[in-house]
C-alpha positions as CSV (number, residue, x, y, z in Angstrom):
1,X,83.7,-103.4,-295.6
2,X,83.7,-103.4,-299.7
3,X,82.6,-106.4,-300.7
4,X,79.5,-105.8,-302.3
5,X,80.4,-107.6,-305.4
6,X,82.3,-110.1,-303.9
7,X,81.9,-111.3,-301.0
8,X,77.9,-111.6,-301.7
9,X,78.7,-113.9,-304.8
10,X,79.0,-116.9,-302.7
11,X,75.8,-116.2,-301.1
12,X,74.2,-115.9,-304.3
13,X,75.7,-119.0,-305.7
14,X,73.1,-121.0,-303.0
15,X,70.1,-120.0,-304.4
16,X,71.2,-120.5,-308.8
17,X,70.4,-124.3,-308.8
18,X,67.9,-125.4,-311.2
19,X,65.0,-128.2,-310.3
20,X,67.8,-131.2,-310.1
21,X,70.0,-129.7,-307.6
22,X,72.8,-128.9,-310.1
23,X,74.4,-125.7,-310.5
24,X,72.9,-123.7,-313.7
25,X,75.1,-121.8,-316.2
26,X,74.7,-119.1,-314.6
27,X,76.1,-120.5,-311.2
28,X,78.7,-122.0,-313.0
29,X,79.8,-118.4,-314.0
30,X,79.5,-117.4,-310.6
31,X,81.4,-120.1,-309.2
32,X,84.3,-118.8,-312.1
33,X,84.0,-115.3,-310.7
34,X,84.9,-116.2,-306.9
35,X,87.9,-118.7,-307.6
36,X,89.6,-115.2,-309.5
37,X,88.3,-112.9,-306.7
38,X,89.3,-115.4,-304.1
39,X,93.1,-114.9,-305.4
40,X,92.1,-110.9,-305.2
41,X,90.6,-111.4,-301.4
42,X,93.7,-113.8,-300.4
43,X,96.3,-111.2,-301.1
44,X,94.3,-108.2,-299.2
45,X,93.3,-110.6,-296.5
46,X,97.4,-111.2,-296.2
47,X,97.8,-107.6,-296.0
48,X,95.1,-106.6,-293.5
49,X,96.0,-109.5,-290.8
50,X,99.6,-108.0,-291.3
51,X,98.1,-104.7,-290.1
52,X,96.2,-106.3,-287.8
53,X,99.5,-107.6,-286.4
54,X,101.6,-104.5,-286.5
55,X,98.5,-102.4,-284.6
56,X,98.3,-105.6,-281.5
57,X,101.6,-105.6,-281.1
58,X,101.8,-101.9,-280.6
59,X,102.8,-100.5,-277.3
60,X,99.7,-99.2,-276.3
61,X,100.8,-98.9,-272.4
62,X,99.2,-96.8,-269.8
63,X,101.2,-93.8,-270.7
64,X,99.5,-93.7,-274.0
65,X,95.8,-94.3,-273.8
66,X,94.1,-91.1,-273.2
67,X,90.7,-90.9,-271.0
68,X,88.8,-90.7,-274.5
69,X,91.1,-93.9,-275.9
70,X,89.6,-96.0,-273.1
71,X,86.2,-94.8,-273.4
72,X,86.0,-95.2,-276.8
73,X,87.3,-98.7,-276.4
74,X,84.9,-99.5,-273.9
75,X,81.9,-98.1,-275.4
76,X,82.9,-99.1,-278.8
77,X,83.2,-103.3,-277.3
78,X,79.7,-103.0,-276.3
79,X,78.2,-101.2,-279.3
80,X,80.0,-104.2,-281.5
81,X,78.3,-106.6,-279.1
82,X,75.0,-105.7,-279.6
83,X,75.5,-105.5,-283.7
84,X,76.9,-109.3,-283.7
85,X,74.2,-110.3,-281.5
86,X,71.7,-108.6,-283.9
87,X,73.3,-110.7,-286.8
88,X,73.1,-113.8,-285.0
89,X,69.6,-113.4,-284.6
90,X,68.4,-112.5,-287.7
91,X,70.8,-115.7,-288.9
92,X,69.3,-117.8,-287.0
93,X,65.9,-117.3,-289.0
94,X,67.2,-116.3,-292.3
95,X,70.3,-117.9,-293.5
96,X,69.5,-117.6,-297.2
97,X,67.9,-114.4,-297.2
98,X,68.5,-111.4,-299.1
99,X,70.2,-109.3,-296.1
100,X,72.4,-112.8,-295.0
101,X,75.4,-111.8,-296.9
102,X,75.2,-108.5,-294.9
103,X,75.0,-109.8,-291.4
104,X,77.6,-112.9,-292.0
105,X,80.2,-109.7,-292.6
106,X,79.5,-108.1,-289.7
107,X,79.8,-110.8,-286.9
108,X,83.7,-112.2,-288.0
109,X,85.1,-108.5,-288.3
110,X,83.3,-107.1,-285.5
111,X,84.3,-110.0,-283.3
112,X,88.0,-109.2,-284.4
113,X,87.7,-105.7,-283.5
114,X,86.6,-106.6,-280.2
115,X,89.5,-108.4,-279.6
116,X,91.9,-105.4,-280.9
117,X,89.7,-103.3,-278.3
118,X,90.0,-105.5,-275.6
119,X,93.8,-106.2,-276.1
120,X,95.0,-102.5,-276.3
121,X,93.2,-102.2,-272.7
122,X,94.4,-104.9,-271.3
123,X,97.8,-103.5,-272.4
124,X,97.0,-100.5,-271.1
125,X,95.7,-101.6,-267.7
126,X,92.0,-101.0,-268.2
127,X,89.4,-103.6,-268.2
128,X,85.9,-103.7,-270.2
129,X,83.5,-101.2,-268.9
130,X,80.7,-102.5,-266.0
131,X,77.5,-103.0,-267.8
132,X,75.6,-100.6,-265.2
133,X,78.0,-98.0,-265.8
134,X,77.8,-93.9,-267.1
135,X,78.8,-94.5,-270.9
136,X,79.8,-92.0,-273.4
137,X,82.1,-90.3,-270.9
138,X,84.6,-89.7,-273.9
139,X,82.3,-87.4,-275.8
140,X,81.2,-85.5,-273.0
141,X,78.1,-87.0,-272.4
142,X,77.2,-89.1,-269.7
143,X,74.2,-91.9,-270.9
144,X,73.6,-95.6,-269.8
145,X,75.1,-98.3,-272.5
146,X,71.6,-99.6,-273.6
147,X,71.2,-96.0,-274.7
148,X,74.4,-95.0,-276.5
149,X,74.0,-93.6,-280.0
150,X,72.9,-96.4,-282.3
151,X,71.8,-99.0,-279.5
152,X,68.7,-100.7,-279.9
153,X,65.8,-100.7,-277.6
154,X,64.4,-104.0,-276.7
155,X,60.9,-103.5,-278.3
156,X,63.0,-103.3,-281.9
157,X,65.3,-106.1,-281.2
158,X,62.2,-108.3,-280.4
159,X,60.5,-107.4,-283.3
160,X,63.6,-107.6,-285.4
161,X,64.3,-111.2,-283.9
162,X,60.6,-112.3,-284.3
163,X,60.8,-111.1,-288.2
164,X,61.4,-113.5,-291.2
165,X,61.5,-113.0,-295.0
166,X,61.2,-109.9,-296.5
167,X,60.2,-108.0,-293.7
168,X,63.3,-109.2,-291.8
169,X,65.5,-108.2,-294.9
170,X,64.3,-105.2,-294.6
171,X,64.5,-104.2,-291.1
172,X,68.2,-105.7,-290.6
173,X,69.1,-103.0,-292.9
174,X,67.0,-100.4,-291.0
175,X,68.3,-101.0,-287.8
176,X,72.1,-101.6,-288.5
177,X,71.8,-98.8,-290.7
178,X,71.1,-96.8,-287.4
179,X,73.3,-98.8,-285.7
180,X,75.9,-97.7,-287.9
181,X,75.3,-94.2,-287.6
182,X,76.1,-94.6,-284.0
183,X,79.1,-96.3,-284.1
184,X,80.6,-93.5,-286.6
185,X,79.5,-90.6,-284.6
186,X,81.5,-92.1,-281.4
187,X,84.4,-93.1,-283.8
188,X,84.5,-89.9,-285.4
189,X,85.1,-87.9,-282.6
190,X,88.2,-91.1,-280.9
191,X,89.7,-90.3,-284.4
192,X,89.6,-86.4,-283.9
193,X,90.2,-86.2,-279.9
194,X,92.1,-89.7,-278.8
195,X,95.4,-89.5,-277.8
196,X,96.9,-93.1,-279.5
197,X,98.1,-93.1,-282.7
198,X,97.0,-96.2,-282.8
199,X,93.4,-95.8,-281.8
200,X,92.6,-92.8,-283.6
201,X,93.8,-94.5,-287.2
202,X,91.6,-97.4,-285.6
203,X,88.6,-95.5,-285.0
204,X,89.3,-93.2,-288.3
205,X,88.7,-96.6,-290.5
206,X,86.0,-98.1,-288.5
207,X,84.1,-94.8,-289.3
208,X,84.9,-95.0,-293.0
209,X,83.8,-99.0,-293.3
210,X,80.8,-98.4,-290.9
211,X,79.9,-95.0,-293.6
212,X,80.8,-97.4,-296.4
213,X,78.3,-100.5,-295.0
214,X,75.4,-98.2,-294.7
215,X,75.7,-97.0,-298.2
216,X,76.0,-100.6,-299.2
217,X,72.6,-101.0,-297.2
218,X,70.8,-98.4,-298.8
219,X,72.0,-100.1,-302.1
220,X,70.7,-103.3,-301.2
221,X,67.3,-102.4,-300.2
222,X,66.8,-100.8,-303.7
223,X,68.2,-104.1,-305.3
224,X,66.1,-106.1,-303.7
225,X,62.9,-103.7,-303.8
226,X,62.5,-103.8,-300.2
């Protein structure tokens, strides 16, 4: 998602407070800037949950998702999975540092994409993939899910949980950089080959946003000289 310059204020906002506790000039002016981008937010916020609406109230029956549809949606629930869990953990360690902005955006939206994904099979009469089964299926390939594109191994989430400070910063923007790339190679090809019109605009924007996030990642580790 876009927020760079907005959503990230907030976050910034916690760390402007001078020796006393009080909010600086400077925070002030920050605090300013989110009450007129919150009016901004409120209105495309309004507009995207009314998307949101139209798309789960869709008929997406059994007629309608294709074998690439339900693959995608199953591969694409676990790949979302592992990115929130990701975010969690470096949260858990790191709640004011420089890449927390970053992973705080990724758990809420990918945790309502989830349930888009698992709606629209549900409708459909599919259920979410078996952990221990062939994945990737929808591109042709046949892989386990801890290796799809973009998955982590256990080694890097280990070190990437055990990390703190900079270091973490740094490698939450690494790995869900990678991550990222994943996740728009399999939506790429749902938006080109899926069968629901519904799905492939779905999978069309995740791949744009997920493009979008790593660009914004790249951006940040220059910002903050990582």
């Amino acid at each position: 998602m876009a927020v760079d310059s907005k959503a990230h204020i907030g976050w910034e906002l916690m760390r402007v407070r001078n020796d006393e506790g009080d909010l600086t000039n400077e925070a002030l002016a920050l605090l300013l800037k989110i009450v007129l981008l919150g009016l901004v937010v409120c209105v495309a916020i309004g507009g995207g949950f009314s998307i949101f609406r139209s798309v789960t109230d869709a008929d997406a029956g059994p007629r309608d998702l294709s074998a690439v549809d339900v693959g995608f949606l199953q591969d694409m629930i676990d790949h979302h999975t592992q990115a929130i869990a990701m975010s969690q953990d470096y949260l858990s360690s790191n709640r004011r540092g420089g890449a927390a902005s970053y992973a705080a955006e990724v758990i809420p939206f990918q945790r309502l994409e989830i349930t888009m994904m698992d709606k629209w099979l549900t409708r459909g009469g599919f259920a979410r993939g078996a952990n221990d089964r062939h994945a990737m299926g929808f591109m042709g390939m046949s892989t386990s899910v801890a290796t799809m594109p973009g998955m982590q191994t256990q080694d890097t989430v280990d070190a990437f949980t055990a990390a703190v400070g900079p270091v973490a910063d740094g490698l939450f923007f690494d790995v869900m950089s990678d991550h990222h790339r994943g996740g728009v190679h399999m939506a790429e090809h749902a938006a080109a080959h899926g069968k629901n019109s519904w799905v492939k605009k779905f999978a069309a924007n995740m791949a744009r946003n997920q493009q979008q996030e790593i660009v914004e990642y790249s951006q940040a580790i220059k910002r903050l000289r990582l």
